[in-house]
C-alpha positions in Angstrom: 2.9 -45.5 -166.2 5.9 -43.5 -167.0 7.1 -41.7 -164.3 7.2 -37.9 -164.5 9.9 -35.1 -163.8 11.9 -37.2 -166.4 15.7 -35.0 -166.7 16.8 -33.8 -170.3 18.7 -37.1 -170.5 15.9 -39.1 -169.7 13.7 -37.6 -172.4 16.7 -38.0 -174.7 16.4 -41.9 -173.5 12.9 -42.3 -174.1 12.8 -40.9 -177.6 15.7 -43.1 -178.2 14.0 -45.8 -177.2 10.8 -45.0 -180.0 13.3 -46.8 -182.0 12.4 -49.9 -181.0 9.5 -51.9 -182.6 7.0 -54.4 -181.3 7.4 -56.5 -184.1 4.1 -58.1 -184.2 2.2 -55.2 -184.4 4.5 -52.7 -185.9 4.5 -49.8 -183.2 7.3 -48.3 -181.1 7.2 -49.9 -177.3 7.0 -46.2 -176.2 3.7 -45.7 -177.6 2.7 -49.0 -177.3 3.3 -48.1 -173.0 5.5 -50.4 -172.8 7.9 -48.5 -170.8 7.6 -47.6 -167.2 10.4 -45.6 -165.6 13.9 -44.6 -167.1 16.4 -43.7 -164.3 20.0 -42.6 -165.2 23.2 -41.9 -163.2 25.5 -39.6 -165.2 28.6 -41.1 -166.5 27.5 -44.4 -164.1 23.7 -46.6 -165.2 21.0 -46.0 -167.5 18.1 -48.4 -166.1 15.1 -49.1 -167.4 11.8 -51.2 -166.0 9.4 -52.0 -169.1 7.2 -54.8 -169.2 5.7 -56.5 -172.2 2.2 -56.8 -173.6 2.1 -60.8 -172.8 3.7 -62.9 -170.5 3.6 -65.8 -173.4 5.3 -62.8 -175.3 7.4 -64.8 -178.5 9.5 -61.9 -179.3 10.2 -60.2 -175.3 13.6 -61.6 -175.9 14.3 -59.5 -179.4 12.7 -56.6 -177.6 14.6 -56.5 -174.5 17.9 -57.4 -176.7 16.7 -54.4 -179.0 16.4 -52.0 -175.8 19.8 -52.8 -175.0 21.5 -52.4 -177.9 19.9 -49.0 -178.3 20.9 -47.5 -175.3 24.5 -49.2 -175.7 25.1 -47.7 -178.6 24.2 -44.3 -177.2 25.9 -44.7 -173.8 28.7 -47.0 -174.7 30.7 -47.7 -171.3 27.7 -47.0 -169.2 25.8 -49.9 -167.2 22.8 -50.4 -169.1 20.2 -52.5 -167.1 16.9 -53.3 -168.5 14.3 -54.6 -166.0 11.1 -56.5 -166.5 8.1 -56.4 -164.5 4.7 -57.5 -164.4 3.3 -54.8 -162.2 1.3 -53.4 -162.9 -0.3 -55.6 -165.7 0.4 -54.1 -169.3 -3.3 -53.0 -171.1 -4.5 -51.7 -174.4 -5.5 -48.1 -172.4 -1.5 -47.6 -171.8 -1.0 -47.1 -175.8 -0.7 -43.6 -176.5 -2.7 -41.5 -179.2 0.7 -41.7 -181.3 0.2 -45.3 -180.7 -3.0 -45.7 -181.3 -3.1 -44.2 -185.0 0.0 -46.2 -185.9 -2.2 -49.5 -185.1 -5.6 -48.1 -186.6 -3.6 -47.9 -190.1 
């Protein structure tokens, strides 16, 4: 559900953003289609809207601390806010191919 027209900076985001693992199944939440949009204001906000495979999710919290850290460390005196939705409902079909070989192994 990732929005298109991302800038240069954006795409720089979301491939930063590969870095962070689902940790129960061992796939980035970028291919896992966890991410939704990725907005940034140079030299102001980075904001992100993801979402999370579960509602009854036991590691969202490490993941959303793990997004933030990320883009903190790349952006460090920006406002980083991560926001998370339920809308539209995560499912399997957002996983991309990348994703989807990573889990078949």
């Amino acid at each position: 559900m990732l929005q298109e027209n991302l800038s240069a900076e954006e795409v720089k985001i979301l491939e930063l953003l590969k870095s962070v693992m689902d940790p129960e199944v061992a796939v980035n939440i970028v291919d896992l289609g966890l991410i939704y949009e990725i907005h940034f204001e140079e030299n102001k906000k980075v904001h992100i809207v993801t979402t999370l495979s579960t509602r009854g999710c036991p590691l969202g919290d490490v993941i959303m601390q793990n997004i933030e850290v990320v883009l903190q460390n790349a952006y460090p005196g920006l406002e980083i806010s991560v926001e998370l939705t339920w809308e539209p409902e995560w499912t399997p079909e957002m996983i991309t191919e990348d994703g989807r070989r990573a889990i078949e192994l």
